[in-house]
Every structure is written in C-alpha cells, then in structure tokens.
N, C-alpha and C positions, 0 to 999 in steps of 0.2 A: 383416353384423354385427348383432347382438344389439340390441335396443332399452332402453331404460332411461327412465324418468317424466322426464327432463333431453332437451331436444334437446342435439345434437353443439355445439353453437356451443355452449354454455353456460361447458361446461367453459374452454375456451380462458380465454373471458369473466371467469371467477373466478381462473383463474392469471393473469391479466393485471392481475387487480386486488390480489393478492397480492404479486406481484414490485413494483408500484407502493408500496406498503406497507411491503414491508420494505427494497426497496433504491431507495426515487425520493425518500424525505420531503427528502435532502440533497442532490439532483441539482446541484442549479444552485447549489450553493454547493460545489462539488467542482472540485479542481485534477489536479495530477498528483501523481503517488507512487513512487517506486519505478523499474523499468524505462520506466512510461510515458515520462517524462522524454526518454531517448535515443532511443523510438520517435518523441516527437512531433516533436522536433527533427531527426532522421534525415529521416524522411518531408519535413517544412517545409522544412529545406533542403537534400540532396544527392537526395531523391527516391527513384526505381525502383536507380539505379547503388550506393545508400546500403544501401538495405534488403534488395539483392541480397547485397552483399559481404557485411552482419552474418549473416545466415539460412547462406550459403553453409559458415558454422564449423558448424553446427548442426541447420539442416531446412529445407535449401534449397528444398526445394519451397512449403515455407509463406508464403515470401515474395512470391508472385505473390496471396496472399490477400490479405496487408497492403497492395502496390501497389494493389490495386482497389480497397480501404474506403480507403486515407488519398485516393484520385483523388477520393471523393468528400466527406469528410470534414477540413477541414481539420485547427487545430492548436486552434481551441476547446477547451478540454476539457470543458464541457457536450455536444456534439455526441457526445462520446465516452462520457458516462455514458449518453446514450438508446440509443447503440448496444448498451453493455454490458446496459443494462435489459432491451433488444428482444431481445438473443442470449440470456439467461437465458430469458425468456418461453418463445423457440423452442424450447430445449432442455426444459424440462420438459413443453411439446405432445408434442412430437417423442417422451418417454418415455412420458406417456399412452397415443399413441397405439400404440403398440409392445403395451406391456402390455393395452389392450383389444383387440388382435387377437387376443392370445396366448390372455387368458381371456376370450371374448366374453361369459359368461354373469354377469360379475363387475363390473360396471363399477365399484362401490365399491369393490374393491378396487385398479381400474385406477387411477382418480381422488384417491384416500387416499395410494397409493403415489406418484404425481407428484405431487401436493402435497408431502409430505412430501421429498422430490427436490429441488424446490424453493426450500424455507428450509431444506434443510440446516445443521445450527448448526457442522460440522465444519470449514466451506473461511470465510474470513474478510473477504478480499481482493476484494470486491465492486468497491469503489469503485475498486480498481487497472486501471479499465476499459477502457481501450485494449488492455492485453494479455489481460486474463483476458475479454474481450469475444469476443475471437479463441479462445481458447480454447474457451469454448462455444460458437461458434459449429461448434466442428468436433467437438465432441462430438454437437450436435445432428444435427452431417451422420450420423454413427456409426448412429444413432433410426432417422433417415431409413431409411436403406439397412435396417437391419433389419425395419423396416415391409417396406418395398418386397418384402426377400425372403419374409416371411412371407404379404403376400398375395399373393403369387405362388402360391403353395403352395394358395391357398384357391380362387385362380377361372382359370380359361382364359381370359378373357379380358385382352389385353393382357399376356399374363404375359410373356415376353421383352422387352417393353417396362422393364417392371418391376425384369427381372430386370437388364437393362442400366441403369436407373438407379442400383438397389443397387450392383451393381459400380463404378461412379462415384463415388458418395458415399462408399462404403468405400475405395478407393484416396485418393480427396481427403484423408480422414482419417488413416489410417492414414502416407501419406507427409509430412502436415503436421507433425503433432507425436505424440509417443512414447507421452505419460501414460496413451493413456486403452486400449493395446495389448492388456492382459492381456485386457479387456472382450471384445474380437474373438472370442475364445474361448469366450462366453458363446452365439454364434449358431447353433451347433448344435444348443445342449442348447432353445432356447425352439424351436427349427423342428420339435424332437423332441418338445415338448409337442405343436404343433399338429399333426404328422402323428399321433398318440396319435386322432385323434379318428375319423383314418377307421379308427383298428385298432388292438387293441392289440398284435399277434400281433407277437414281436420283429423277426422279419425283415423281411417287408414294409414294417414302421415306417420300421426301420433304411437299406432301399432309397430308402424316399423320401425320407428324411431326406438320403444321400446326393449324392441328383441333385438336389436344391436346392443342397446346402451347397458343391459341389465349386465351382463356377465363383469363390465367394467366399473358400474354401480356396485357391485359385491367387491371388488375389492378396495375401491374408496370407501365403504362401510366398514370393512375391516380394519383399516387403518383408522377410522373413526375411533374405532371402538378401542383398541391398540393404545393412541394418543390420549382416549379419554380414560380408559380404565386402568390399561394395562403398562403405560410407561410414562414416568414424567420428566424431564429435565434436568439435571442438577446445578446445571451449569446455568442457564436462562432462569431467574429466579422472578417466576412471572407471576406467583401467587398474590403478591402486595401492588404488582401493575395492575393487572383485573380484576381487585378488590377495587382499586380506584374509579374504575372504568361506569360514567353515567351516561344514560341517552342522549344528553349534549355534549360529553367529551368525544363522545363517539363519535355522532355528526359531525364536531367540529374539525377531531382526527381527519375524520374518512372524507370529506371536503379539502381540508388542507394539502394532505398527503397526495390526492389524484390531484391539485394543482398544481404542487411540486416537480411529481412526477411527469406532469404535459407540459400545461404553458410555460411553468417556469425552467424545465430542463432544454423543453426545443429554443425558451428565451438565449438561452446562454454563447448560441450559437453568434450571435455577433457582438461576442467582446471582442476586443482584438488581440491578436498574438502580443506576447512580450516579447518584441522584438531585441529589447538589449539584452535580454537575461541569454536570446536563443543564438544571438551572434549573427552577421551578415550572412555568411556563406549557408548556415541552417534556415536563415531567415528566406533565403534564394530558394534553397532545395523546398522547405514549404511551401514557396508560393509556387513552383512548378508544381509539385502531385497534386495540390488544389487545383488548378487547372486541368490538367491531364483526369484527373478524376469528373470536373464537369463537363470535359466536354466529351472523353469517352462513355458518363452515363446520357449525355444528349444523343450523340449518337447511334448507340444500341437500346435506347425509347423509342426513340424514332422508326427503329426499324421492327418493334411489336407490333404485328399486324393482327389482332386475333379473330379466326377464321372461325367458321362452321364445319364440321370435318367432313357431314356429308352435301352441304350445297356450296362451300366456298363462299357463303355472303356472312357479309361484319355482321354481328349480331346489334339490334338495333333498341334493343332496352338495358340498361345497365340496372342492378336491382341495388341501388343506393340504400335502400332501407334496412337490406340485409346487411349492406358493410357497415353504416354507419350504427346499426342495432348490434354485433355481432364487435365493433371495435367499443363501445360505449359499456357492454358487458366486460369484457374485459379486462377494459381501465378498471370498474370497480369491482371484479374477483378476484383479482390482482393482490389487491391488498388485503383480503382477508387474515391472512394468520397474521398481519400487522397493528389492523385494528384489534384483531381480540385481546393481541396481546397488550396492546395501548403502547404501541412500539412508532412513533410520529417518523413519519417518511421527508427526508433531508438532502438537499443536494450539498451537502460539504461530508468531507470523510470523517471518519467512517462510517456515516450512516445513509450515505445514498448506498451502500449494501442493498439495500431493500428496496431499490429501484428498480431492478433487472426484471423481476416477473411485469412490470409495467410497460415494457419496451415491446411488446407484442400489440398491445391496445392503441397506444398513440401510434404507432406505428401501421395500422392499418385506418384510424381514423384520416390521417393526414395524407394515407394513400388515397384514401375514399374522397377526400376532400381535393386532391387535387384532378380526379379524374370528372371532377367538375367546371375546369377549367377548358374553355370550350376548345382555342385552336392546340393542334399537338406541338408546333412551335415551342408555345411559348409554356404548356405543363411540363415539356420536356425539360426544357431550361429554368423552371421551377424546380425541379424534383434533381437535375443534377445539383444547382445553387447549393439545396437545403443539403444533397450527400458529400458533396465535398467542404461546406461549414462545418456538417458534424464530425469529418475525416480528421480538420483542421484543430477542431477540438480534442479530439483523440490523439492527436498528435504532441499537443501542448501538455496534456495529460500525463503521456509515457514520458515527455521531455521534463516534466517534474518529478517522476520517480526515479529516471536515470542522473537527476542532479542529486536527489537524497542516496543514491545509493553509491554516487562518488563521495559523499560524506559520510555515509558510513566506513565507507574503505579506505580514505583516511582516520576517522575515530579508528578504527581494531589498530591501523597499522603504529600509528604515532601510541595508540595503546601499548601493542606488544616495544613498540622501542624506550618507552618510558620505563614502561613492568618489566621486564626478561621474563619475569615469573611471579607468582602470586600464591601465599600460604592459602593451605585449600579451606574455606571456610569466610574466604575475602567478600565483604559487600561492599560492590563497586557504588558509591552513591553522587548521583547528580541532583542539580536541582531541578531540574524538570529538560525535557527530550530536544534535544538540537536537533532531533528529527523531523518532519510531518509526517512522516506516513509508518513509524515504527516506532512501540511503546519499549518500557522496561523490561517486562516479562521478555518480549521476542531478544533485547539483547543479551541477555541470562542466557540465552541459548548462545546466543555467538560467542560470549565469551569464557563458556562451558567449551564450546569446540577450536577456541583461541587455547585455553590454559588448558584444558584433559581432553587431549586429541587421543590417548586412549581410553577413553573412560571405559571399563568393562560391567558397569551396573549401581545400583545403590545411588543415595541422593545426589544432586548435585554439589561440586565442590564451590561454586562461585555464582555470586547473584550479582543483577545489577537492578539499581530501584532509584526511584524520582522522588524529590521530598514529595512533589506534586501530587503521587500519588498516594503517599501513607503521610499527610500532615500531621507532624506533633509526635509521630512515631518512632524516630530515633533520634532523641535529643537526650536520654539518658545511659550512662554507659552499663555496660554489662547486661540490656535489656534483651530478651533474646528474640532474633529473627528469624519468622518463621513464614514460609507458604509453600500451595501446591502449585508446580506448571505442568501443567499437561497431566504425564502418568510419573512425574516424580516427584520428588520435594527438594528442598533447598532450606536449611536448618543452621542458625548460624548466631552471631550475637554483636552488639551493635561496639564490642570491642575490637571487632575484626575490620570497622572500614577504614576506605580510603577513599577521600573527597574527592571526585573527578569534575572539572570543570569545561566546555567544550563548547567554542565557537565558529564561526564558519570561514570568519574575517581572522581568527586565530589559532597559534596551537594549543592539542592540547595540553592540558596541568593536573598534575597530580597537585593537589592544594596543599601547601605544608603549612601546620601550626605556626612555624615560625617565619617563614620566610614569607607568606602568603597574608600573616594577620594585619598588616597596612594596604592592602590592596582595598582602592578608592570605593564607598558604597554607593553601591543601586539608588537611583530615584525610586519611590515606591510606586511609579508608574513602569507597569512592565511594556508598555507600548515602548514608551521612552530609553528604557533598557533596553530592550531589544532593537531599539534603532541603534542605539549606541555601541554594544555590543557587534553591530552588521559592519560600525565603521571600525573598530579593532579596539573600541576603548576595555581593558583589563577595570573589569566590575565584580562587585563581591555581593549576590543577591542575601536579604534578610535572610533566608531560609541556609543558605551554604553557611555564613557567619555563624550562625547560632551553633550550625553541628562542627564548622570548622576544629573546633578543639578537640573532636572523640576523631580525626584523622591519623590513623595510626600507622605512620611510615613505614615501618618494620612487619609492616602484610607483604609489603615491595621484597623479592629475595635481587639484589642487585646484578648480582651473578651466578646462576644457576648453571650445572652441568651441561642445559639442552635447552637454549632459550627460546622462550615459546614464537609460534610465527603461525599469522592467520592461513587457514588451510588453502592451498593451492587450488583444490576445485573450486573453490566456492569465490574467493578475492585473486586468484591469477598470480603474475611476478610482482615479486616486489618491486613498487616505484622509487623509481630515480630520488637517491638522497638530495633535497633542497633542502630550505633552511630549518621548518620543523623537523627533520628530522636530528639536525646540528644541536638542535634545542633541546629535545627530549632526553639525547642523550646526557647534553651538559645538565640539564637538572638534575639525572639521576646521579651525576658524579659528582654533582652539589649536597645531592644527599647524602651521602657518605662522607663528607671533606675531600675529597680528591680534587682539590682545586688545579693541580696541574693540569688533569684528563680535562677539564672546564674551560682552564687555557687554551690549551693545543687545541678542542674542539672549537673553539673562538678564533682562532688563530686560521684554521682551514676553513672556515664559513665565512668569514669576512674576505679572505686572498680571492676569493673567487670571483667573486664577491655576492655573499645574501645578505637580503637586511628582511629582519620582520615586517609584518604590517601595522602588530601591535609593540607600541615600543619597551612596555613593560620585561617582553621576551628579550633584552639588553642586561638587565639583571644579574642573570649566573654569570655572564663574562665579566662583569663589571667587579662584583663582587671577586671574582677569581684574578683578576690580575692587579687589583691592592690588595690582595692578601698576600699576593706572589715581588710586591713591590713594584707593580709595573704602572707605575703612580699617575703618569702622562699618559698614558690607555684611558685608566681607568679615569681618569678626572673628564679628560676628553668624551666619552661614552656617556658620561654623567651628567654632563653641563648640555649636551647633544638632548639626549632625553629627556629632560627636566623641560628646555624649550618646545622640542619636537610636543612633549605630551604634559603641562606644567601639574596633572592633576597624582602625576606619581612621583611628585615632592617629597610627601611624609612615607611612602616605601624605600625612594635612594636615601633618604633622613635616617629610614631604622637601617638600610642597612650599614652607610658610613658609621651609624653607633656600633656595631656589630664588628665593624673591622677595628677602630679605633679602640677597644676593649680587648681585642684577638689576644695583645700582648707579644705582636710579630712585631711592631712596626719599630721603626728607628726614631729618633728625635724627629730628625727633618720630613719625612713622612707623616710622620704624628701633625705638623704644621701643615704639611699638607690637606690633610683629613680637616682642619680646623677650617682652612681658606677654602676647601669645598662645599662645607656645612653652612659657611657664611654664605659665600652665593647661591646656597639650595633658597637662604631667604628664611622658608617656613620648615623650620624644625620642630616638631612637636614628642617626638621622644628626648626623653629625658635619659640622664646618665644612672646606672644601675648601680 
C-alpha cells in the first residue's frame, strides 16, 4: 500500500473522534426508541428462544448475532449506544479501508470519501442503537470481506486465507439482513479497477477479475436462490407492493429515491440549528465542535500528501472516471432490494431506514467531486465545511431523540404514580403517540416491564395501542383485543381499558368517564390541536371522546402491596417530586373519594409552591377542598382558573354540580356553590 505524510492509525483516530462528535455528545442521556424497545425486552426476558422465534419471520439467521451481543450486553441502554458508537466507527474503517486498497495512490480521497460516509446527513436514526448498531455492524462485515477480496488480488501471500475470510464475512452479511444486497454487486466492478493495474488489456483484466470474483459470486447466488425459493418474509408483506410495481413506478421510484438520498439529504445540511429548543449553553458547545471539527479536518487534508512509494513523486493523473463511475454505480445498487420491493426512499422517519446503503455512493461521488477543486486551500475548507454541517446535523438529530426520551421517562414515570398497578389484561389506550420516534407496539414493551418486572413466560399481561393505529377498533365493549409483538401475544378485551391522555406542556391523565367527560373539544384540525395542546390547553380529541365511556377505572388497583416503579437500568432514579407528580397522585385519590389525601396533596404542592402549566390540573384540589368545606380555597382556585383558562367553564360547571348534589354541604356553602356557578357565567349542566 501506498504511503501518505498520516501514518495508518491516524485515520482510524480521527474517525473515532468524529463519530464521538456527532453521535456520543447524548450517549448517556439516551433510552430506547422504536424497535429497540421489543429487542431489549425480548433478549431481558425470553432470551436466545425470544429472539429466534421474531428473526425466524424475517432473517433468521441474523439472530444468532443479536444472541451473542445481547449475551454480553445487557438491557442498559447506554451499553447499547457505545455499542451503536463502536459499530459506526467500524464501519466507516472498514470503508476507508476498502477505498485505499482500491485507489492506493489517493488516500485523500480514500479518507474524504469515509469521512463523509460517516456523518452521512441522509440516515437519521443514530440513536435507535440496538437495532441500527446491528445493522452496521453487518454492513461493516460487507468492507471487511471486500477488503479481504481485494487484497487477495494484490499479494500471494495468505491469499486463500483471505479469500476464505471474505467469503465468511460476505455470507454473515448477506444472510443477516437484506438492505445493504444491491451493494454486493458493487464487488466486481472495484476488483475490476484493481486488476486495471496489472493491465489494461480487456481480457486478461476480465480473466482475473473473474477468478477472484467467482468464489464470492457463488455465494450471492446462493442467497439468491435462498430469498427466492427457499425463504420469504412474513413480517414484510411485499407480495401486493410488487404486484403493483410498473416500469414507470419503478423509474419514477428508482429516480426519486437516489435524489432523496444525495441532493436532497447532503441539501439538509444548511438548515439551521434550533437554537431555542437546544438552549444557550448547548447552542455554545455546538458551535465549538463545528469549529473544532472544521478546522481539525482542514488541517489533517492538508497534510495528505500522497506519494509514489517507489520514486516519492505525486502521482500526476487522478482517474476521475473511475470514481465518479464506481460512486454513480453505487448510488443506483444501493437501492436495489428498495426498488423491488416498491419500498420509496424518504428522508423523514422512519423511513430514511433505507438510506444508509446510499451513504457509501454519495459519499464518494462528492469525494470525487471535490478533488476537482484545483487549490488544496480551499478543497480542504470545502470538505471540512460539508463534515462538520453534516456533524451539526447529527448532533441536532441525537438532540431530538434525547428530548423524546425524557418524554418518555416522564410518561412511565407520572404512569407508574398515577397506576401503582394495573389488573393484568389492562389496554393502555391513547389517541395517537406523544412521541416521534416510538410507536405503540414498542410501548407494550415498557409497560410490560413497568407492570410484570417478573414476567416468567406466556402472553403478555399489558398492551398499549393508539386509536391511530386500529381506527374504529375499540369503540365496542366486550370486543376482544388481540395481536402478536415480536414472539408473544398480548390477548385481551376492550372491557379492560384505561384511556390515557399525554402531553408535553402537560400531565399526564388517566381520563375518567366522569370527571374528564366536560373537558373542552379538539378543533378537527390536528395541526391546530397540537399547537394548542404544546401551549397546555386540556383537549379531548374525537377519537378519545368517543371511546372515553368504555374507560374502565377499576383496571387502576389503587394500592397494591409492591407498587410498580419503571426499571432502574433502563429509566435511572427517580425524579425529584414537582408538580405532576402532586397531580397524579391527587387524582388517583380523587379516584377513590379520598378527598382529604387530595387536600393534604394540594396543601404540600402549593406551600412550596408548584402551579401547573395546564390549569385544568387545578381541578382535583378544587373539587377536594369544597367538598372538605374549604369554600374560600376552593372558590378562590376557581374563579383563578376559569380566568387564567375561560374555556374550562363547563368542567368547573359540572364539577360545582357534583359537589352541590354531594349532600355534604351546609346551607351557607350551598349559597356558596350558587354565587360561584353565577360567576362561572356559562353553566350548561343541568341539575340531576
């Protein structure tokens, strides 16, 4: 191999401190997301038997990978972002190193191109790092093997060695998982560059091109035949996609998808940060590592000299044809198993998923392209620019999963203080995901390992499900609820939910039939809703109303002997009691009538003093201290809220009918209740 002014360790060195940069600033502040969810719960508790059964729908062989990383990797999920880190690192070596076989005399280009590789700004889902860990990690086996074959090609010695490790790493991959297939395709045409060097004369080329490539040909054949004959999917139900599939859906696919994944993923690179969401102090530390990132990759460009090893002179043809032919192929094999399956390539989650095999192609196009850039000045300062934009993105990236996953850890937590516990058989139902980056199904798992932190086998005890997701499907009682997640089921009936409601600006609610059926409706614009919802306004969407009445309180066990509490490795200590926490408990003590425990919790939340965001959360105290007679609280709180938020009028309305009926009150309270209901104004319940 070619020499260059960098020793070999270098490079590594600098990707390693890249990948830390763009995907480690959130590491340890990272949860789970998405599929993690059933992986790490799978693995935690049914194990090798678990992880066999899910893979077996799907690519059964890849789950002898996940047995051996979760054997040594428990359910942490920091352990799972260094792994994700580590597998990134590998994989963009792994392409370096490929690329400086292929062009010895180029290593700035070797090195620009896996950079760039790298911070890819197209694939999104960094932080999804149990799964997408695994992922690269078999992509980088893909590198591997292609190294292996290419210096095969170059030296006698150990070559069958070599060549049997290639073949190894390429079956590993190839049988694991599907995405990165079309790429396979790519191993001829770079073994065809390097035999170019002993000749250019076609045949000869072409000969040895082929006694390399065949032995690795036979096993992409095999897996041809595998995927075509011998195994199909159960889970990917792709038979009615490539029924659909015409010679202009395809072009119009396989055009779209390769602009998605270049112009419009490297476009993204100058949006700007969202600086208030990210705060001053973060907003500082990003603009330092963007800096510090361009000017140590100008730096160490600068000092790529690449030599001739035996005369020491720059080599003075650069073979543009072959990079830009050689990146051009692999933008479009890239996307193979996407087009067939008529699977359209997206940069919004979750389906920039099927971006990643793309990051190799643009990625050397854009290397290629810039080593047309005549002074080294100023390609240097090109090429850091575009790697610390794309750092920048990646950073805004991981800073969006690490804010969904303090939202998640509030939902379990203000969960378990609402619930203590939950009859097994509970379907937790929302109207659709106060998350972005994690569906139903994945919280079915948390709140399987929130409520049966021993589960020892058999269905699951506890679902959670979006109307969103099964429209029209629980709106009848006694209907029964049925699906598979992963390798279990979850078996249940639409008499067992409890309506959970869950905002970002709010806490959460168990939604009661009664105390919850006046709360203000939705615009049937969910844009509009969800802005208003962001500002704390208490909304009741169509879909919650409708099912609201099959919410079956008595799923809630108020006080159980071991009250559930999200698992320590996975959510850390409990957070500091503030006000949702005052809240959750006061409603569940609303549930029951224990209006005292409502008081006293009202009594130590206010002394402190918390006040909600959303004023609706004033309610349980309200309602608890006139029932308790504490008529001046309660009028006071009332009169407070009805101003602060005039649109929960007709809820403070039903509930002064509710206390005014109680049959507690005395005469003069009773007048009370009257001169409050008059200045509510707008009373629309009527007396029972």
């Amino acid at each position: 191999m070619r020499r260059s002014s960098h020793p070999a360790w270098s490079v590594p060195l600098v990707y390693l401190s890249v990948t830390l940069a763009a995907y480690g600033l959130f590491a340890a502040q990272q949860g789970y997301h998405w599929d993690d969810w059933g992986f790490a719960w799978v693995s935690h508790y049914i194990g090798k038997p678990g992880l066999d059964a899910y893979f077996a729908l799907s690519r059964p062989f890849w789950s002898n990978l996940y047995v051996l990383t979760t054997s040594f990797l428990g359910p942490n999920p920091f352990d799972w972002q260094v792994f994700g880190l580590a597998a990134r690192w590998l994989l963009a070596v792994a392409l370096w190193w490929v690329l400086r076989i292929t062009w010895q005399d180029h290593p700035r280009l070797a090195f620009t191109a896996g950079l760039l590789a790298l911070v890819y700004p197209g694939f999104s889902q960094h932080s999804i790092s149990l799964i997408y860990g695994h992922y690269s990690l078999t992509f980088a086996m893909f590198f591997v093997s292609v190294a292996f074959g290419l210096l095969a090609m170059r030296t006698q010695r150990l070559r069958w060695l070599l060549i049997a490790g290639g073949i190894v790493f390429s079956a590993v991959h190839l049988f694991s998982v599907e995405y990165d297939f079309g790429l396979e395709l790519l191993r001829p045409v770079l073994m065809w560059v390097v035999a170019g060097e002993a000749t250019r004369a076609i045949k000869p080329r072409l000969m040895n091109t082929l006694k390399f490539y065949l032995p690795f040909g036979a096993v992409l054949a095999a897996f041809g035949l595998w995927r075509a004959l011998g195994f199909e999917s159960a889970i990917y139900d792709l038979g009615e996609r490539q029924a659909s599939v015409t010679l202009s859906s395809l072009i119009s696919n396989t055009a779209r998808s390769i602009w998605n994944a270049s112009v419009s993923a490297w476009g993204s690179l100058f949006h700007l940060p969202p600086s208030e969401e990210m705060g001053t102090r973060l907003v500082l530390l990003y603009a330092f590592i963007l800096i510090a990132i361009l000017v140590g990759v100008i730096i160490f460009i600068l000092r790529i000299q690449p030599t001739n090893e035996s005369t020491g002179a720059e080599p003075n043809k650069k073979p543009f044809m072959e990079w830009f032919g050689v990146g051009a192929a692999a933008l479009i094999l890239a996307g193979i198993p996407f087009y067939i399956a008529n699977l359209p390539v997206k940069l919004t989650f979750p389906a920039d998923r099927f971006t990643q095999p793309f990051a190799f192609g643009t990625a050397l196009l854009l290397a290629a392209g810039l080593e047309l850039i005549p002074r080294p000045t100023w390609r240097a300062v090109v090429t850091g620019a575009l790697a610390a934009l794309a750092v920048g993105v990646q950073i805004q990236n991981a800073f969006a999963f690490r804010e969904d996953w303090r939202l998640q850890e509030s939902y379990f937590w203000q969960l378990a203080w609402r619930a203590p516990d939950l009859k097994s058989g509970t379907v937790i139902v929302s109207e659709k995901s106060p998350f972005r980056f994690t569906d139903d199904d994945a919280l079915t798992f948390g709140a399987n390992w929130l409520y049966e932190p021993e589960y020892e086998g058999g269905n699951l005890s506890y679902g959670q499900v979006f109307l969103t997701t099964r429209p029209g499907e629980l709106l009848t009682p006694g209907q029964p609820v049925e699906w598979k997640l992963v390798s279990t089921d979850f078996i249940s009936s639409t008499d067992a939910m409890i309506i959970v409601q869950f905002d970002k600006a709010s806490c959460l609610r168990v939604l009661h039939p009664v105390y919850d059926a006046d709360m203000p409706l939705a615009p049937l614009s969910d844009r509009i809703t969800d802005s208003l919802t962001e500002m704390g306004y208490p909304l009741l969407r169509q879909g919650t109303q409708e099912v609201l009445p099959l919410s079956n309180m008595e799923q809630v066990i108020p006080d159980p002997k071991k009250a559930a509490r999200p698992p320590k490795v996975v959510f850390g200590e409990e957070p500091a009691h503030q006000w949702c926490y005052y809240f959750e408990k006061a409603d569940l003590a609303r549930s029951v009538d224990d209006w005292a425990e409502v008081a006293r919790l009202g009594d130590e939340a206010f002394a402190v003093p918390f006040r909600p965001n959303n004023a609706s959360e004033y309610l349980p105290f309200i309602e608890a201290y006139a029932r308790l007679g504490r008529m001046k609280e309660a009028k006071k709180l009332t009169l407070e809220t009805a101003h602060q938020m005039p649109v929960l009028r007709p809820m403070l309305c039903a509930l002064w009918q509710r206390v005014s009926t109680s049959g507690r009150l005395s005469e003069t309270d009773q007048i009370t209740v009257g001169e409050i209901q008059s200045s509510l104004r707008y009373c629309p319940v009527e007396d029972e």
